[in-house]
VODREN-14450 format. One record per residue (C-alpha): residue number from 1; x, y, z. Coordinates in steps of 0.2 Angstrom, whole numbers, plus 2048, in hexadecimal, padded with zeros to 3 digits. Last residue first. Layout:
REM residues N
 num  px  py  pz
 NUM   X   Y   Z
...
REM end
This chain:
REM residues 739
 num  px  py  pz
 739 96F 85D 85C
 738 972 850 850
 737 985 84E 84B
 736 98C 84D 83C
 735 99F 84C 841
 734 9A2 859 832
 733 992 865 838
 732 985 866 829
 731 987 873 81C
 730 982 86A 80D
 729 993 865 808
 728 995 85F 81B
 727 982 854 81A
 726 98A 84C 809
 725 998 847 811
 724 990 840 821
 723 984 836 815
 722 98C 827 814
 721 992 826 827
 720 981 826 82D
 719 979 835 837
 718 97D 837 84A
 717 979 82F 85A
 716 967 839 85B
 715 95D 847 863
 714 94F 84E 85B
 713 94C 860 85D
 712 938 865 862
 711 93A 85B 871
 710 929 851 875
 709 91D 853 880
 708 911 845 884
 707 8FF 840 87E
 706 903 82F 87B
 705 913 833 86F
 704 90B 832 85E
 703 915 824 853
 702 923 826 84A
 701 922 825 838
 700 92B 817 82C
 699 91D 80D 82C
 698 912 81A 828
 697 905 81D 834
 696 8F4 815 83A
 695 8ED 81F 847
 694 8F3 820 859
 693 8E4 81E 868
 692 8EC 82D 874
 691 8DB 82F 87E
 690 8DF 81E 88A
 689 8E9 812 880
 688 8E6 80C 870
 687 8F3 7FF 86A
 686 8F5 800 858
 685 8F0 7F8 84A
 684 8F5 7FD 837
 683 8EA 802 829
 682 8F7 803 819
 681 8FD 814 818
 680 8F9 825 812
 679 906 831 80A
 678 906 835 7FA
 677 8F1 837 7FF
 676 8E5 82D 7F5
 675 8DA 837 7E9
 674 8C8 836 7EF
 673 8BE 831 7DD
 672 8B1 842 7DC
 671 8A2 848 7E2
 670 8A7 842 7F3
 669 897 83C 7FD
 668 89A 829 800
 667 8AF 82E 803
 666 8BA 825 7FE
 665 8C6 81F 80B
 664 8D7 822 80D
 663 8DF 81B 81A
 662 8E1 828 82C
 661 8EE 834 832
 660 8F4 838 81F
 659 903 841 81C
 658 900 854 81B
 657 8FD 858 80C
 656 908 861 7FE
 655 900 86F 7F1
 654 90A 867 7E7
 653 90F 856 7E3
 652 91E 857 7D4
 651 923 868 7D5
 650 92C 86F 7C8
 649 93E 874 7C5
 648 93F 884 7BF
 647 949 88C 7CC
 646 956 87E 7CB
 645 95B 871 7D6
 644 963 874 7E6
 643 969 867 7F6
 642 95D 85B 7F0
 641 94F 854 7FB
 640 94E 841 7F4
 639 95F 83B 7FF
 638 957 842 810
 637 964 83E 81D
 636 95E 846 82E
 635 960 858 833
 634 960 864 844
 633 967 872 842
 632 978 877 84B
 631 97C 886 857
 630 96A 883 85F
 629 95F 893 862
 628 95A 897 873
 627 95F 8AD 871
 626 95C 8B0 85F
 625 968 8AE 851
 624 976 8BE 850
 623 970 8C8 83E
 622 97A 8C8 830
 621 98C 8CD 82D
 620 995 8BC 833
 619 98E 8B4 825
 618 998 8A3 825
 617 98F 89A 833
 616 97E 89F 82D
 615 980 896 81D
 614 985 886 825
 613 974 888 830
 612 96C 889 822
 611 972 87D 819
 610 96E 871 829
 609 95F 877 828
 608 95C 872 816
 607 960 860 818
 606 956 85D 82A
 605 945 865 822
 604 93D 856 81B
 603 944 84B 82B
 602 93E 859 836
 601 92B 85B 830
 600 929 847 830
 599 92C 84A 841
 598 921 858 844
 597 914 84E 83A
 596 916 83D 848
 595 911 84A 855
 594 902 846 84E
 593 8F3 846 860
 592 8EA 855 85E
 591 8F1 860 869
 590 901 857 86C
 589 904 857 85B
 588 8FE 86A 857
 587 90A 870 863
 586 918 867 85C
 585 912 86B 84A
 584 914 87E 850
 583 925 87D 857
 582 92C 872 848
 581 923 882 83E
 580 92D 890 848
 579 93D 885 848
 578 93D 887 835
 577 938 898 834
 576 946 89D 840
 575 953 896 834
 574 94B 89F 826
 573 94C 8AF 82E
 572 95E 8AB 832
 571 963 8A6 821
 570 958 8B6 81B
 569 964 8C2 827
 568 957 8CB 833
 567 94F 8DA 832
 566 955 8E8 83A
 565 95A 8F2 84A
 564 954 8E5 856
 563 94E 8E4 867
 562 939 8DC 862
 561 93C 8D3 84F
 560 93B 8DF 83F
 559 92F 8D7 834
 558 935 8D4 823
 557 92D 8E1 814
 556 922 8D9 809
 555 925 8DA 7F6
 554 919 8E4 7EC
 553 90B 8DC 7E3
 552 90D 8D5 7D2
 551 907 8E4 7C4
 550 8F9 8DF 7BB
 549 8F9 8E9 7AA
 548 8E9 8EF 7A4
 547 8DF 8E9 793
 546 8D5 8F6 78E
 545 8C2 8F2 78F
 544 8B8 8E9 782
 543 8B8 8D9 78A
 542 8B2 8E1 79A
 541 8B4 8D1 7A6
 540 8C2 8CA 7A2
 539 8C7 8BA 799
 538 8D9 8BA 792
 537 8E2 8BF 79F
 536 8E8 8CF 7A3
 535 8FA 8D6 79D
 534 909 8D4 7A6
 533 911 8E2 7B2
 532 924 8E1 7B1
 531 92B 8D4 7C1
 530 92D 8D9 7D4
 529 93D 8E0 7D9
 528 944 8D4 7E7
 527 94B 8DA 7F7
 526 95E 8D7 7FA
 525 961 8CB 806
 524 961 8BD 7FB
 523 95D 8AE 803
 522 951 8A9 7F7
 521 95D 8AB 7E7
 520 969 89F 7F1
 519 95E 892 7F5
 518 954 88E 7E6
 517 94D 87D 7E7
 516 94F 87E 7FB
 515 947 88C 7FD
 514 937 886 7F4
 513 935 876 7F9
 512 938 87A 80C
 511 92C 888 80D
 510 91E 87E 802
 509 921 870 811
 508 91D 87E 81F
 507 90F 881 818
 506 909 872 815
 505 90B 86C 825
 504 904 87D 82D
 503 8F3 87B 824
 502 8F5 868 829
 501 8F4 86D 83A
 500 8E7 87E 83A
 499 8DB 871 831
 498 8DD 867 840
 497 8D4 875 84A
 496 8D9 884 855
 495 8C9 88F 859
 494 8C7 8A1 857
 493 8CE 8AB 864
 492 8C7 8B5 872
 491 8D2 8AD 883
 490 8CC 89C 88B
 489 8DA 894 87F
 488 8EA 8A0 885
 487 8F2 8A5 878
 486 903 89D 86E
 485 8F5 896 861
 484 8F5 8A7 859
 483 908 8AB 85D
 482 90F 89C 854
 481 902 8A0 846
 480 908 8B0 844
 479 91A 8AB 844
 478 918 89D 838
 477 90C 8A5 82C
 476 918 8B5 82C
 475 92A 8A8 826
 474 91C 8A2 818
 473 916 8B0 812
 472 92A 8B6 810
 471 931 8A4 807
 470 91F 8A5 7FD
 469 922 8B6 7F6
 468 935 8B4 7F2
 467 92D 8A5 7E8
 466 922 8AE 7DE
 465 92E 8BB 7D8
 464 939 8AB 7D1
 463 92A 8A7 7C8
 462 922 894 7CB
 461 923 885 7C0
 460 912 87E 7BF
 459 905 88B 7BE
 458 8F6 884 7B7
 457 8F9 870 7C0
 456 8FF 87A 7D2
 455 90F 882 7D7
 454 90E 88D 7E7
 453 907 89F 7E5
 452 8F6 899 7EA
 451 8F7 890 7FA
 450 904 89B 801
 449 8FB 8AC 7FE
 448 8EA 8A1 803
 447 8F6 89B 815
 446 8FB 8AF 817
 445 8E7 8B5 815
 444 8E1 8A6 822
 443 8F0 8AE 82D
 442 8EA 8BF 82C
 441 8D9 8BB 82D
 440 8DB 8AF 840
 439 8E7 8C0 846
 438 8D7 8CA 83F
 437 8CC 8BF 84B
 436 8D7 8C0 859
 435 8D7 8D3 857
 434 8C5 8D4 85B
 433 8BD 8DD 848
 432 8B5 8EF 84A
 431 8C1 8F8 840
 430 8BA 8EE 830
 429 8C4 8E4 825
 428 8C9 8EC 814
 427 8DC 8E9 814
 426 8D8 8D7 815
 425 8CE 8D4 809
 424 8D8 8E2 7FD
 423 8E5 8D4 7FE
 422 8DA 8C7 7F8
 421 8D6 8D1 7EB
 420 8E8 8D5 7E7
 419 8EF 8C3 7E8
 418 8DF 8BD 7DC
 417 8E6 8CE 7D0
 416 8F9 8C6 7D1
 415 8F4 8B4 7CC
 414 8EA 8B8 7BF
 413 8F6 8C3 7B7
 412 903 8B5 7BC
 411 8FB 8A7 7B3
 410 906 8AC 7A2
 409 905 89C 798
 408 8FA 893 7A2
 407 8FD 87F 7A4
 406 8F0 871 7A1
 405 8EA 867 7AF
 404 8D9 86E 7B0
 403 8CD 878 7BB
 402 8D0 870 7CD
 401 8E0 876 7D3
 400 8E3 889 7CB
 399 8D2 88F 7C7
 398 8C7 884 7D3
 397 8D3 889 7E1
 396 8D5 89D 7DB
 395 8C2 89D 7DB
 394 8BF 892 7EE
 393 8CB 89C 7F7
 392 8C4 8AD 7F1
 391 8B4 8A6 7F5
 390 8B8 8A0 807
 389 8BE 8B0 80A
 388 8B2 8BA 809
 387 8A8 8AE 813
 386 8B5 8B0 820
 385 8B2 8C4 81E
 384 89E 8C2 820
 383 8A2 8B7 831
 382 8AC 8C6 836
 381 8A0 8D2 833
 380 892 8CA 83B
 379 88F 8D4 849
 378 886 8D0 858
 377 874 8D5 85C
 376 86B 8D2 86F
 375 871 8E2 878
 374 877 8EA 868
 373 869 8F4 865
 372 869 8FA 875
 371 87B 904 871
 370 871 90F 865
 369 874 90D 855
 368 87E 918 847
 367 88F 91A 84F
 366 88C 906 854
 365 88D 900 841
 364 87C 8F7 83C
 363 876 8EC 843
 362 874 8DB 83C
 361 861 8D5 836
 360 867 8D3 820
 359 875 8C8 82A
 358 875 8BA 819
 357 880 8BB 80A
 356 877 8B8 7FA
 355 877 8A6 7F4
 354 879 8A1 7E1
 353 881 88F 7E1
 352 884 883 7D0
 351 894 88F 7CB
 350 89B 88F 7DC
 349 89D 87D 7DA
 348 897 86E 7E6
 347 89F 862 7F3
 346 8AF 86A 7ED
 345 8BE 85E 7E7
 344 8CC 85A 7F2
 343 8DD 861 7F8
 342 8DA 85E 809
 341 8DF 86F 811
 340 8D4 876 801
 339 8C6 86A 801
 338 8C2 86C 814
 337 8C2 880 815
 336 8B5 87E 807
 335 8A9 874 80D
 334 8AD 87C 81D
 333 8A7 88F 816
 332 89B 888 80B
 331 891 87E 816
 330 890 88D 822
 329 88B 89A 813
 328 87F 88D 811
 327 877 889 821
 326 876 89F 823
 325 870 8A3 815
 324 85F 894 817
 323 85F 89C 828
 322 85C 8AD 822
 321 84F 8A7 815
 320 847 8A0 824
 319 848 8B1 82D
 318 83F 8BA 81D
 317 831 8AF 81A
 316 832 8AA 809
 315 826 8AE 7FC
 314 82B 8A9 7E9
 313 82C 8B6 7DD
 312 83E 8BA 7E3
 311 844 8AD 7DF
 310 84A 89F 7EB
 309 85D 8A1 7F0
 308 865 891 7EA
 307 870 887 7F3
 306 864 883 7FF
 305 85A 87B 7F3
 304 856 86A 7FE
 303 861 85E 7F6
 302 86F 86B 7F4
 301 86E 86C 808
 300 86E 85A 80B
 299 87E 857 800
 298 889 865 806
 297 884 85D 819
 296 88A 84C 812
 295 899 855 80A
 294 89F 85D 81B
 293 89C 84C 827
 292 8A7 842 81B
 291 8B4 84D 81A
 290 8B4 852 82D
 289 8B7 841 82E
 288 8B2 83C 843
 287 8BB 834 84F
 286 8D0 837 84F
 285 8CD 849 847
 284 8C7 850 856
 283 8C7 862 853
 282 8BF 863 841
 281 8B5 855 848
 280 8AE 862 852
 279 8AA 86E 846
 278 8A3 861 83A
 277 896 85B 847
 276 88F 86D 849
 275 88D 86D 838
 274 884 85D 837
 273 877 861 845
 272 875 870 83A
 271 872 865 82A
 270 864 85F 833
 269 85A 86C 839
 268 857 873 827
 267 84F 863 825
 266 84F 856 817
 265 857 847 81C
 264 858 842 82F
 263 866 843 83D
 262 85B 84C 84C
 261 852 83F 852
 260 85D 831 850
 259 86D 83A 854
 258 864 83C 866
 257 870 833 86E
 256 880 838 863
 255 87F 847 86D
 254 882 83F 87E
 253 890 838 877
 252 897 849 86F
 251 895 851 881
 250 89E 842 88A
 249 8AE 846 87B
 248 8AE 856 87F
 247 8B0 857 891
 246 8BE 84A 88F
 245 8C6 858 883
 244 8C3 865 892
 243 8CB 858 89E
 242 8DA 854 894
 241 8DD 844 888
 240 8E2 84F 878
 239 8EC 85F 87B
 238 8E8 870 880
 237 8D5 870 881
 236 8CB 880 87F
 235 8C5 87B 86D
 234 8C1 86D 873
 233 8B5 873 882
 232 8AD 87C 878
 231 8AA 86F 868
 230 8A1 865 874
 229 895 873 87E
 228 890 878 86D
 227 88B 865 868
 226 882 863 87A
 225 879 870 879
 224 873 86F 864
 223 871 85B 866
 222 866 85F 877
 221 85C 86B 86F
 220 857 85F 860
 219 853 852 86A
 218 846 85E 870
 217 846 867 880
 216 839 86A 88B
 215 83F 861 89A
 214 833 867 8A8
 213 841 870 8B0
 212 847 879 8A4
 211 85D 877 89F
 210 858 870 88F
 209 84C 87B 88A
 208 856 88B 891
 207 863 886 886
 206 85C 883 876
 205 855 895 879
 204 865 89B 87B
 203 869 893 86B
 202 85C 898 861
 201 85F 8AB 868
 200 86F 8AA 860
 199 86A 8A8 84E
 198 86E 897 846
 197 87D 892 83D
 196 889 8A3 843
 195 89A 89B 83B
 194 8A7 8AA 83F
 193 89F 8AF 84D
 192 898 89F 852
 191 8A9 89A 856
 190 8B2 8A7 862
 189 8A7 8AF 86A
 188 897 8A4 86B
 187 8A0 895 86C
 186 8A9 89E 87D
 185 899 8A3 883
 184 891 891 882
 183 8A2 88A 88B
 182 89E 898 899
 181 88A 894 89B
 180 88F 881 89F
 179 895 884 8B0
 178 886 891 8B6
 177 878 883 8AC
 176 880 874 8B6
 175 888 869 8AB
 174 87E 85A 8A2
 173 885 849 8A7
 172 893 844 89A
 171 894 834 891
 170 8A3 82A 893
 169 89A 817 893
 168 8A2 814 883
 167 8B0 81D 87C
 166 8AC 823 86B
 165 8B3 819 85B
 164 8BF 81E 84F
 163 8BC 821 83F
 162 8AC 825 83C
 161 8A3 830 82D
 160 89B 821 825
 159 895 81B 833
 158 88F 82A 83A
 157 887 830 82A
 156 87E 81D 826
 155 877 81C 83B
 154 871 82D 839
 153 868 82A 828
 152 860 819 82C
 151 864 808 82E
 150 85E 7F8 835
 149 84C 800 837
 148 84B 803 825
 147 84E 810 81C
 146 846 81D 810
 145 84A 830 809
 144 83D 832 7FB
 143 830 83E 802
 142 83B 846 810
 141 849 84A 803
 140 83C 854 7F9
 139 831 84F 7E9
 138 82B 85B 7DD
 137 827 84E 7CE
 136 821 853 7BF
 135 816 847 7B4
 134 81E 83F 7A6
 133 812 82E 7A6
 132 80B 82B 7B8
 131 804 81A 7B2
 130 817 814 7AE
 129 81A 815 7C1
 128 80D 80B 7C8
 127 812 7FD 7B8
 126 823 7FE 7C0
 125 81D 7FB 7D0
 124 814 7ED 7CC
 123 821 7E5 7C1
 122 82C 7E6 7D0
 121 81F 7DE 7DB
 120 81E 7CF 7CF
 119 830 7CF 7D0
 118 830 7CC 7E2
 117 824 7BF 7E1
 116 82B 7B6 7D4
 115 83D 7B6 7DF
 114 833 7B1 7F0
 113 82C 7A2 7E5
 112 819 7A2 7E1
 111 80D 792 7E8
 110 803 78B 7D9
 109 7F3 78F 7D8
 108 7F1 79E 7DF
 107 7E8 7A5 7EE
 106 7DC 7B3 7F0
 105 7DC 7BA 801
 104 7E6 7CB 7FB
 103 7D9 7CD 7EF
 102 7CD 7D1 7FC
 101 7B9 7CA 800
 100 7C0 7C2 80F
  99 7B4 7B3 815
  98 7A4 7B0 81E
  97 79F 7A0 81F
  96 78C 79C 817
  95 78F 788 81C
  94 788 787 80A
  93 794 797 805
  92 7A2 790 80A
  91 7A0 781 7FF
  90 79D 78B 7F1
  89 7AE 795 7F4
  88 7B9 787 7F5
  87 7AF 77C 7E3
  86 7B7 78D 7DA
  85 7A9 796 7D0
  84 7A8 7A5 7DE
  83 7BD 7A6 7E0
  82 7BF 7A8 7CD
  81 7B1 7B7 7CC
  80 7B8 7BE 7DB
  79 7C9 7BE 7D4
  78 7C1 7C8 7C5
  77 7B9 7D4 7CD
  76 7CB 7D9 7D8
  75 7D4 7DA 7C9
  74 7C6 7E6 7C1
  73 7C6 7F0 7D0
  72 7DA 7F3 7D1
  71 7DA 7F8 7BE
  70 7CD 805 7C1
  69 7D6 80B 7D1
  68 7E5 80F 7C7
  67 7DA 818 7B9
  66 7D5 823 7C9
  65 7E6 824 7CD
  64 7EA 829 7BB
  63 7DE 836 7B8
  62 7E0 83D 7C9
  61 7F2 840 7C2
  60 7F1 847 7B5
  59 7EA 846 7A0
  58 7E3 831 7A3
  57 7E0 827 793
  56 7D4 828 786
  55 7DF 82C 778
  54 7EF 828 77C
  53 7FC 832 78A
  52 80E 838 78A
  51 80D 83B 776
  50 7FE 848 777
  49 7E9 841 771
  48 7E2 847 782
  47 7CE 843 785
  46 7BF 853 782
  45 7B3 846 777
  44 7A8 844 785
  43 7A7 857 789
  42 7A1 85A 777
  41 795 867 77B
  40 79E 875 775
  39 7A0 87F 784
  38 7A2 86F 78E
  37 7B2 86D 782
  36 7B9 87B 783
  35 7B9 87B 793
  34 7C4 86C 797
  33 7BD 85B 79B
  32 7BC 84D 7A9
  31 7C5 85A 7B1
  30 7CB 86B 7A9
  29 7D9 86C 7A1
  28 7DA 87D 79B
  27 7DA 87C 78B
  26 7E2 88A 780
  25 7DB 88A 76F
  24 7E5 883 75E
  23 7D4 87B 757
  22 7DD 868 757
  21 7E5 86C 766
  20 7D5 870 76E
  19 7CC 862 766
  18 7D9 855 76B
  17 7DB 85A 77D
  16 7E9 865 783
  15 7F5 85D 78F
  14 7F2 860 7A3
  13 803 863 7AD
  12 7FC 85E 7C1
  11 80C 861 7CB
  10 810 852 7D6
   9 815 853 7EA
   8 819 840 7ED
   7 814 835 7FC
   6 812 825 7F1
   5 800 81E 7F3
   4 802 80E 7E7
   3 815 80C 7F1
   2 810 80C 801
   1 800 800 800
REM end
């Protein structure tokens, strides 16, 4: 009885009859027959005569249920005709037994297979289906979205999306209101205002429906809670296995409770239960793929139409279409921040999205309201600039990594006017933005400098402009970044996820390749003079329009460290860079548990510090190293990093990733084949214990420490005999020793 009464929303498209396409009038489809018809008196002659129905037949859908019913009621007669001359039925109806007058009853003659039976039922669908011709469809995900008890939509997104499993048993009792109001505050500062999913009020009131006596809440409450309270309490965390990320963990179990409930196709509701789940797997890599959890919230919204603003003739209630903005722009934003640091393919295309930016009910600058205005408003400013950026990101992404593999003749014009928008971004923040936050802008601006200028499939071998550019965003990501996560967690920051590790993985990769493929033109002290303006590209906007020259943007000048006169020597910078990004990738590790990069990290970098270090030793004129700093670097043998190569040389693997923590697994809702990482390895197991449970790593990788600190510099009996000559031509100490 489910499928011959489908729950469908169907559009009624009535076809002309014969008489009124045979006189070229407009008929209106009128039921059992058009106007024209009645008019003429020939309202038994009014029947369709178009190719998606014959003569006679059904014109919509009434027609074709009621033709439906037809069919049924003739089957039914004539099984009650067989069963009234069968010997069975006379001689029930001598002892006058009462019998079921349905078709169900009616037994045949043979007994039917399971396999006949089931493809019986296929043929009655299909013939279902036929009757319904052409007719338009205008289904949602709630109509067509089915599962059976043994599966359904949360249980196939958590599965799919896990990785480890939670602890059992460690689920967290609900906080008093007074302890729980702080880690709501600190969500609110710090996270919701770059990613505001619902309006604030809906979480206070969330809140108060948990917290009320006569337990109000819906399941749909306690997710929102207890999610908020989750990803609080790891973004304050120091390092994985402390109370706060303990805290976070029980919260998540208690989540995962009413997944059921809150996990379901076709609600607006539900891809906000996925977002918050993607902001805590962006902090807890080890349970959750953020990948996974991303695409499947990409997925649900494109299904419902979020991704498309509905016209303008079409009435929508002005705060609904604000949170239909609001999902979307979210979506985008960690779609997007995902692809890039994993150097995959978007969910969906900028191209197939039209969404206008949301915040039409934010105040307006505080000279021009009253200061009660802003008793119960925030501004979205800074949410609006990381949008910004997003799409900038996601242009010179699509254009340069995604678009094709063939190279561009002159891709600098390009290259240069995306480095001038992005830097006009930045120049044109508001006043009004927290300084944590700009300090978050400045290095997301640095890593996207980074990102682009390095070599890609349209701009293979890179100018020599362009890599004096990287070596100097580089050295100001690693100092900037050192000095974000360097503040205290409670503070007003935004939150440190693993995005920010492999962000500073391949960051610091990109600085190794390129100073160590041309070395001495890098370290030149002497600023570079940026190359002869270039003509545009070859599709601009106003074809008729004089081409312009793009200039390259003008070489930064370095930053003057606090007690000295002037800048450092290059050697010396670079020195300090590399140090900078072991520094980070150690705090990173015992944060989140891969102390195993910061090795890796090390053993890429040992060949071109120990050059560095040599180099420094013979410039007596630059500037003294900093106070702390080892007289020797720290190298291992490295036979594939060679000592120069020239400037032309192109990459092979760029941008570079992070080696993978976890196997590569496809995901079900990539839009395209996931590309194994150069660095993932066969599944390995190892012993779990307590919060430190190490993920499969190369062979040749050391493993996470268990949570413990580890020195930054490695220490080590020496390197090996066969390479102590090439470690002295490169600047390594003559007894090779690892300091």
């Amino acid at each position: 009885m489910v499928l011959e009464t489908p729950l469908l929303r169907v559009s009624r498209p009535v076809a002309a009859c014969s008489r009124c396409r045979a006189a070229k009038v407009k008929c209106d489809g009128k039921l059992p027959a058009c106007t024209a018809c009645e008019k003429s008196n020939r309202a038994s002659e009014c029947s369709s005569t178009n190719d998606q129905f014959a003569r006679g037949k059904e014109r919509s859908y009434v027609a074709t249920l009621e033709s439906r019913v037809e069919k049924l009621e003739k089957k039914i007669a004539e099984a009650r005709a067989r069963r009234k001359s069968s010997s069975v039925l006379m001689q029930d109806s001598v002892t006058s037994t009462p019998r079921r007058t349905s078709v169900d009853t009616v037994k045949a003659q043979k007994p039917i297979s399971k396999r006949a039976a089931r493809r019986k039922e296929a043929l009655d669908i299909d013939e279902l289906v036929s009757d319904f011709g052409l007719l338009a469809v205008n289904a949602t995900a709630r109509d067509f979205y089915g599962f059976t008890s043994a599966m359904s939509y949360a249980r196939l997104i958590l599965s799919a999306s896990a990785k480890e499993a939670l602890p059992t048993g460690l689920t967290k009792t609900l906080p008093p209101r007074f302890a729980a109001t702080p880690h709501i505050q600190h969500y609110i500062n710090n996270i919701f205002t770059l990613l505001p999913l619902f309006e604030e009020s809906i979480l206070w009131s969330s809140v108060d429906a948990v917290y009320h006596l006569d337990e109000v809440a819906t399941a749909q409450d306690h997710w929102v809670v207890r999610m908020v309270l989750a990803i609080a309490c790891l973004s304050q965390s120091e390092q994985r296995g402390d109370t706060l990320y303990s805290d976070a963990v029980g919260h998540v179990n208690a989540a995962l409770e009413h997944a059921e409930e809150v996990l379901h196709p076709g609600f607006i509701s539900s891809i906000q239960a996925l977002i918050l789940l993607v902001q805590y797997a962006m902090m807890d890599p080890h349970h959750f793929d953020s990948w996974t959890l991303i695409g499947a919230a990409s997925r649900a919204m494109v299904d419902l139409g979020i991704h498309q603003d509905p016209s303008r003739s079409t009435p929508v209630p002005r705060a609904k279409l604000e949170v239909r903005r609001r999902v979307y722009w979210c979506v985008y934003a960690l779609d997007r921040s995902t692809s890039l640091v994993q150097t995959r393919a978007f969910s969906f295309s900028d191209d197939s999205a039209h969404v206008a930016f949301p915040f039409h009910n934010s105040p307006t600058s505080p000279k021009h309201s009253s200061p009660q205005s802003h008793v119960f408003q925030q501004s979205f400013e800074s949410a609006l600039d990381y949008f910004r950026i997003r799409e900038m990101q996601s242009e010179w992404y699509m254009d340069l990594f995604q678009s094709g593999r063939e190279s561009w003749q002159d891709p600098y014009p390009y290259i240069w006017k995306t480095y001038a928008k992005m830097s006009q971004w930045y120049q044109d923040m508001p006043s009004t933005v927290l300084p944590a936050i700009r300090s978050f802008f400045e290095v997301e601006l640095l890593y996207s400098y980074v990102y682009m200028l390095s070599p890609s499939p349209r701009v293979p071998h890179i100018h020599e402009y362009a890599q004096r550019l990287i070596f100097e965003h580089c050295i100001a990501y690693a100092t900037n970044l050192l000095a974000l996560i360097s503040q205290p967690s409670h503070g007003t920051k935004p939150p440190i996820t693993f995005y920010d590790a492999m962000r500073a993985y391949m960051t610091g990769r990109q600085f190794v390749d390129v100073l160590s493929r041309n070395l001495d033109v890098i370290l030149d002290p002497v600023p570079p003079t940026p190359p002869a303006p270039s003509g545009p590209p070859s599709t601009s906007d106003d074809p008729l329009a004089p081409p312009l020259p793009i200039s390259a943007p003008p070489f930064p000048a370095p930053v003057i460290p606090d007690g000295q006169s002037g800048p450092q020597h290059p050697t010396q910078r670079a020195i300090n860079a590399i140090n900078d990004f072991t520094d980070i990738l150690s705090r990173f590790g015992l944060r989140f548990g891969f102390t195993h990069w910061r090795d890796r990290f090390q053993r890429e970098s040992g060949a071109l510090s120990s050059q560095l270090y040599h180099r420094a030793s013979q410039s007596p004129a630059q500037t003294p190293p900093s106070q702390g700093m080892p007289s020797h670097p720290t190298f291992f043998s490295q036979t594939w990093l060679p000592a120069s190569s020239p400037p032309q040389q192109a990459y092979q693997q760029h941008p570079t990733t992070p080696p993978s923590a976890y196997p590569p697994q496809p995901s079900p809702f990539s839009t395209s084949p996931f590309a194994a990482s150069p660095y993932s390895a066969p599944n390995q197991q190892q012993p779990v214990q307590d919060w430190t449970s190490p993920s499969p790593q190369p062979p040749d990788m050391p493993q996470p420490t268990e949570g413990r600190v580890r020195q930054a510099l490695i220490l080590g009996p020496g390197i090996p005999q066969n390479a102590q000559g090439q470690h002295q031509g490169q600047g390594g100490t003559p007894d090779g020793r690892f300091m």
